[in-house]
Each structure stands twice: as structure tokens, then as C-alpha cells.
Backbone bond lengths (Angstrom), bond angles and torsions (degrees), N, CA, C in turn:
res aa  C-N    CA-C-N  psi(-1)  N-CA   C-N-CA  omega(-1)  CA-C   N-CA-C  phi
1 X - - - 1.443 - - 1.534 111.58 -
2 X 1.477 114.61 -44.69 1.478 115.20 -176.02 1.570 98.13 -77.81
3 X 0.908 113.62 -6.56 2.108 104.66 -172.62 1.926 93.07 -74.82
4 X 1.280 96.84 -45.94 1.720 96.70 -166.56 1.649 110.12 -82.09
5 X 0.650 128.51 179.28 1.968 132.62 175.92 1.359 113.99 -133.88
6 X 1.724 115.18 0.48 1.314 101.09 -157.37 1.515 106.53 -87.82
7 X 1.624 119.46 150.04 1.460 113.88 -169.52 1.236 114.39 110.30
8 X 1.482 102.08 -34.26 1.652 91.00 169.98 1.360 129.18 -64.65
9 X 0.909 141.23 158.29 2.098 126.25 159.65 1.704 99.00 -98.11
10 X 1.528 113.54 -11.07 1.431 111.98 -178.49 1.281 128.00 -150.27
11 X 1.353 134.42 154.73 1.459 121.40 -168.84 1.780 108.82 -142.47
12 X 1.140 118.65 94.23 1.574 115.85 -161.77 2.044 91.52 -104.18
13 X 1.384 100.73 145.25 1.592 103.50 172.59 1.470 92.50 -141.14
14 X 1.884 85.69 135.04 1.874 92.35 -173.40 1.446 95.61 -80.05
15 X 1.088 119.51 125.40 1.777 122.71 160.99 1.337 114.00 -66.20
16 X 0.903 111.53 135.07 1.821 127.86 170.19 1.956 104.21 106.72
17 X 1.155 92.80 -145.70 1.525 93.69 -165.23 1.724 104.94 -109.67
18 X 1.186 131.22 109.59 1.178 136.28 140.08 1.466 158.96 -76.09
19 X 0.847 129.21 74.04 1.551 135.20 160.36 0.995 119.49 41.39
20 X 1.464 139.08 53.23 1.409 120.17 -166.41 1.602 124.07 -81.81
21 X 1.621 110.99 28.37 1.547 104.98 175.73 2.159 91.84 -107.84
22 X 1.200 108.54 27.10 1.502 115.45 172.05 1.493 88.64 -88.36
23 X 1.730 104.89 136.21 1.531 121.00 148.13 1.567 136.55 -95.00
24 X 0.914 110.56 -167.87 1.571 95.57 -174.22 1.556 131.70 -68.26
25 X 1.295 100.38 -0.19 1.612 101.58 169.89 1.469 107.72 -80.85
26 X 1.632 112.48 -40.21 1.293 132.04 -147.70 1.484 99.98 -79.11
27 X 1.550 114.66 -35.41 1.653 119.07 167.27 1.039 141.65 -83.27
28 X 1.592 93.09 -12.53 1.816 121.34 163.67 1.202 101.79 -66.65
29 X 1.335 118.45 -49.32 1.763 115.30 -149.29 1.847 95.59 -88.65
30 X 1.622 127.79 -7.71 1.135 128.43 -170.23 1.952 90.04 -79.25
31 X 1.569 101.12 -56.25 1.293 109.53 -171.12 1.641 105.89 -42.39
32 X 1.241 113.68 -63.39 1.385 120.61 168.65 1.123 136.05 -17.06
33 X 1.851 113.89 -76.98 1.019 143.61 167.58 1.320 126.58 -56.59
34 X 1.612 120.22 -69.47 1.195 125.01 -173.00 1.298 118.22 -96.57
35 X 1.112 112.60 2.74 1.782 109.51 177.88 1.926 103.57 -140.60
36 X 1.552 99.03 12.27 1.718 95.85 173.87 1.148 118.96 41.57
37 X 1.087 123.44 25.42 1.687 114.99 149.59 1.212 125.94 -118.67
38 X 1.331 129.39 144.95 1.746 155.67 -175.13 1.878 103.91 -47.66
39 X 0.951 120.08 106.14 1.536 130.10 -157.38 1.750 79.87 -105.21
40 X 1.473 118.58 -6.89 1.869 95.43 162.74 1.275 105.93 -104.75
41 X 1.288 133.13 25.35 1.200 117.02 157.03 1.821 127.77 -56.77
42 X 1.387 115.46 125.79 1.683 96.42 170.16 1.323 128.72 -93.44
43 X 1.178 99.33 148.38 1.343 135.74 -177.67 1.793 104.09 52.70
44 X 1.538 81.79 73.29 1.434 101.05 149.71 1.390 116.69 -152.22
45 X 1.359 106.88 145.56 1.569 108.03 -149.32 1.690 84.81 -110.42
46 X 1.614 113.84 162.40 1.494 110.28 -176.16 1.441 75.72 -164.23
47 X 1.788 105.98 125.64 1.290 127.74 -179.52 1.401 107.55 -91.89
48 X 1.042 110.03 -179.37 1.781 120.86 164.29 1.770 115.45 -167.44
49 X 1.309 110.51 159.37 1.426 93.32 -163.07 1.865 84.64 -151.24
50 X 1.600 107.41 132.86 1.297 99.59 174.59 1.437 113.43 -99.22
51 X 1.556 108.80 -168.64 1.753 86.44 161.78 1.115 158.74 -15.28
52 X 1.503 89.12 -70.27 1.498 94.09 164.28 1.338 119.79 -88.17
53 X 1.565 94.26 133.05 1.560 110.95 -157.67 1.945 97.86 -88.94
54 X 1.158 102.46 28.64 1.544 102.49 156.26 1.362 139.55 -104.35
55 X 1.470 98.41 -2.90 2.127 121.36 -177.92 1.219 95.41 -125.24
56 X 1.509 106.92 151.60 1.231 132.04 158.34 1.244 134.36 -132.07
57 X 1.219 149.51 118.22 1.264 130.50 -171.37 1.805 115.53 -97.38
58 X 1.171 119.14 155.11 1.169 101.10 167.38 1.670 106.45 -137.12
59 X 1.559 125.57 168.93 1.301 126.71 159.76 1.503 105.58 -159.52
60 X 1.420 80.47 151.10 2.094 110.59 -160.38 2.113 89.46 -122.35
61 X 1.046 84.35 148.66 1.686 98.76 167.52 1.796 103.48 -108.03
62 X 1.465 110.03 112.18 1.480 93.92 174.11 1.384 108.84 -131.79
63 X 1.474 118.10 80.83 1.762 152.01 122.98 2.069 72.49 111.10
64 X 1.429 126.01 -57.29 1.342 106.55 -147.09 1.943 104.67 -118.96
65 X 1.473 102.11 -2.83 1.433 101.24 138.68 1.369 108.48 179.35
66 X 1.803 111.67 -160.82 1.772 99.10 172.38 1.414 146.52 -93.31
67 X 1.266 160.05 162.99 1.078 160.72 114.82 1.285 108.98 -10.51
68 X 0.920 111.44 140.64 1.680 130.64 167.05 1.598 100.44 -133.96
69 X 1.301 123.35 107.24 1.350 120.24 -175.52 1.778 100.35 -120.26
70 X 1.466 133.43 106.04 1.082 129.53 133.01 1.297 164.01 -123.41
71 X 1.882 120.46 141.78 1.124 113.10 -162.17 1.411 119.48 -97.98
72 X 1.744 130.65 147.04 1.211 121.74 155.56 1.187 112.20 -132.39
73 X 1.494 100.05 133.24 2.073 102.23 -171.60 1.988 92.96 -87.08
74 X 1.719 82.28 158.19 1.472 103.89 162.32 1.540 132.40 -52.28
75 X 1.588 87.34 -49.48 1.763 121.99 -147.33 1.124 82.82 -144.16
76 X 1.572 137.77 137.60 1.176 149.22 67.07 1.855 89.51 172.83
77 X 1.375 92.38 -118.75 1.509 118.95 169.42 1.537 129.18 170.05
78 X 1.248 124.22 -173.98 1.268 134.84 168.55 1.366 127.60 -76.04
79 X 1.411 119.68 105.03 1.871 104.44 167.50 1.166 120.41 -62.08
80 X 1.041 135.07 84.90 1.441 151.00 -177.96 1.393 101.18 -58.38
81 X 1.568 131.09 121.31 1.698 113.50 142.66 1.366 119.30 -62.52
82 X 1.449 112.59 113.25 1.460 115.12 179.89 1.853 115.26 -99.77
83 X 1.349 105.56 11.93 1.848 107.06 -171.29 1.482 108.82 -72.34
84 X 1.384 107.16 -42.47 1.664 106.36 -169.40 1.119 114.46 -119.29
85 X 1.430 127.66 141.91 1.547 127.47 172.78 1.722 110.48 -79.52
86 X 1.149 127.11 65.19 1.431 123.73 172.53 1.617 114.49 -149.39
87 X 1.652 121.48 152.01 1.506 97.68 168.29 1.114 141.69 -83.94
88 X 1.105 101.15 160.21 1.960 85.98 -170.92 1.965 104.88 -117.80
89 X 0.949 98.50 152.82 1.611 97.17 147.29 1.040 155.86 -149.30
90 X 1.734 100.72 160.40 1.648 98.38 -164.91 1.027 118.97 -117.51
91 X 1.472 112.21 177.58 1.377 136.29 179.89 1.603 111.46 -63.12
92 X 1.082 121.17 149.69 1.644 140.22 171.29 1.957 88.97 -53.50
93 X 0.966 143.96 -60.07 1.458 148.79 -136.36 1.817 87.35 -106.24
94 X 1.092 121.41 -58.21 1.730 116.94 161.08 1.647 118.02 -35.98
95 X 1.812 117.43 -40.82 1.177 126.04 -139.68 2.111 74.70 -94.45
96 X 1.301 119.72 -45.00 1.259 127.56 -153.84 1.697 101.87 -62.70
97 X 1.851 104.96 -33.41 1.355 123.44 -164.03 1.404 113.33 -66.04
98 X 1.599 99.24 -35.08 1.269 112.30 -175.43 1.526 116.85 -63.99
99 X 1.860 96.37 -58.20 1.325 119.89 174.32 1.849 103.30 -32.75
100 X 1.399 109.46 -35.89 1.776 106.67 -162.55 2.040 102.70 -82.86
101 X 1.286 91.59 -17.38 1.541 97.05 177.59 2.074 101.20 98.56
102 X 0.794 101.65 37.72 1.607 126.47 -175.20 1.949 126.33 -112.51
103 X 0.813 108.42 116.70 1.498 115.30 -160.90 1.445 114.58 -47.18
104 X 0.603 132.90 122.68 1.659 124.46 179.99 1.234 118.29 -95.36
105 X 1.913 118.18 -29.67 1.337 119.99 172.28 1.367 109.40 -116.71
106 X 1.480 111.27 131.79 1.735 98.22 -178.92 1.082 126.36 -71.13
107 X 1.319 128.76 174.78 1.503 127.89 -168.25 1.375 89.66 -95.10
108 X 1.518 152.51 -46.04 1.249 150.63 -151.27 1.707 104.74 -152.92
109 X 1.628 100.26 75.71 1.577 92.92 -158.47 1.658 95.22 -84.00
110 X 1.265 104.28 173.63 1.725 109.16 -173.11 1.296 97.38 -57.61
111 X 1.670 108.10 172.24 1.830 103.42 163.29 1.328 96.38 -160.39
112 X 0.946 111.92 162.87 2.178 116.96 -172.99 1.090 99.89 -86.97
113 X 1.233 120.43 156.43 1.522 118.44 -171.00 1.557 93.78 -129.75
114 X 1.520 99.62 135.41 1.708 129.33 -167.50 1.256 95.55 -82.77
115 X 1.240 139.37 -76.15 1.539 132.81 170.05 1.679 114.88 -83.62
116 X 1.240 123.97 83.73 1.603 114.95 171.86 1.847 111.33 -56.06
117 X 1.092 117.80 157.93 1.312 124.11 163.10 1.038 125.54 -67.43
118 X 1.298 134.76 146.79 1.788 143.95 -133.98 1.809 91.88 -117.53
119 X 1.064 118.79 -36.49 1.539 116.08 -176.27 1.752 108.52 -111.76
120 X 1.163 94.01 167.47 1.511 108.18 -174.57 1.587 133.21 -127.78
């Protein structure tokens, strides 16, 4: 279920490190609280990833209660964005990248430069 995305209308991943011995009140009330968004929305899925970058948890609101979705890989793990404590969201093709154990945010992404240099 977590390999595919389809069904969602949304895909939020908490950045930074989360707690994964929290249950579903405890990830409801994070959604709530610390990242201000409506954790009864349906069908939107909002991941979380603790330390170890080998579990993931996820939870969906579906109309008459929640999901409890969790993963633990064999082999490898998750590239987690660990810079900011907030959720973010992504794309279906971001969400798939992750699923492959593939970075989704760069470590040193390009950036336009406001004054370029005059010589060459």
C-alpha cells in the first residue's frame, strides 16, 4: 500500500525526526498542533519517519476513522529530509522517489545568483 500513492489527493512528510512509538492520537495531535493542518482531512496521507531511517509510519483520515499505516524495510532505508521540523508536500513522483530510498530534497540544490561575477 505504502509502495503505491495512488488515491491519495495528498501526500505531506513531516521533516525532521519523529517519534515513532506515538499512536494515532499522538500523530493526529502533531498534525494539528505543530504543523497546523486538519489530520481529518480525507485521503491525505501524512508520513513520519523516526531515526531510524528504516520505519515509517503513516496516517490517512478515512471519513469514519484512522489509518495506522506502518512500514519497516529489510535492506536499506529512507532519505528522509531531516533540515526542518515542518510538513512538506510532495509530488506523486517525489513520494515514489522516496519510496525507492532516493533523495527528494537536495543537499546543495542549485540557486540563481543575484550578483553573478563580472570576469571569467
Amino acid at each position: 500500500m505504502l509502495n503505491d500513492a495512488t488515491g491519495f489527493d495528498k501526500i505531506f512528510i513531516a521533516t525532521g525526526y519523529t517519534d515513532l512509538r506515538r499512536g494515532i492520537d499522538g500523530l493526529a495531535s502533531t498534525i494539528k498542533y505543530q504543523f497546523e493542518l486538519d489530520p481529518f482531512q480525507k485521503n491525505i496521507l501524512f508520513l513520519f519517519c523516526g531515526k531510524r531511517t528504516d520505519r515509517i509510519k503513516g496516517l490517512v483520515w478515512e471519513g469514519d476513522g484512522f489509518l495506522l499505516l506502518y512500514k519497516r524495510l529489510n535492506v536499506g532505508g529512507f532519505s528522509w529530509p531531516r533540515t526542518k521540523e515542518e510538513a512538506m508536500e510532495v509530488t506523486p513522483e517525489q513520494y515514489h522517489m522516496l519510496m525507492q530510498g532516493l533523495e527528494i530534497v537536495a543537499k546543495r540544490p542549485i540557486e540563481e545568483l543575484t550578483d553573478p561575477p563580472k570576469t571569467m
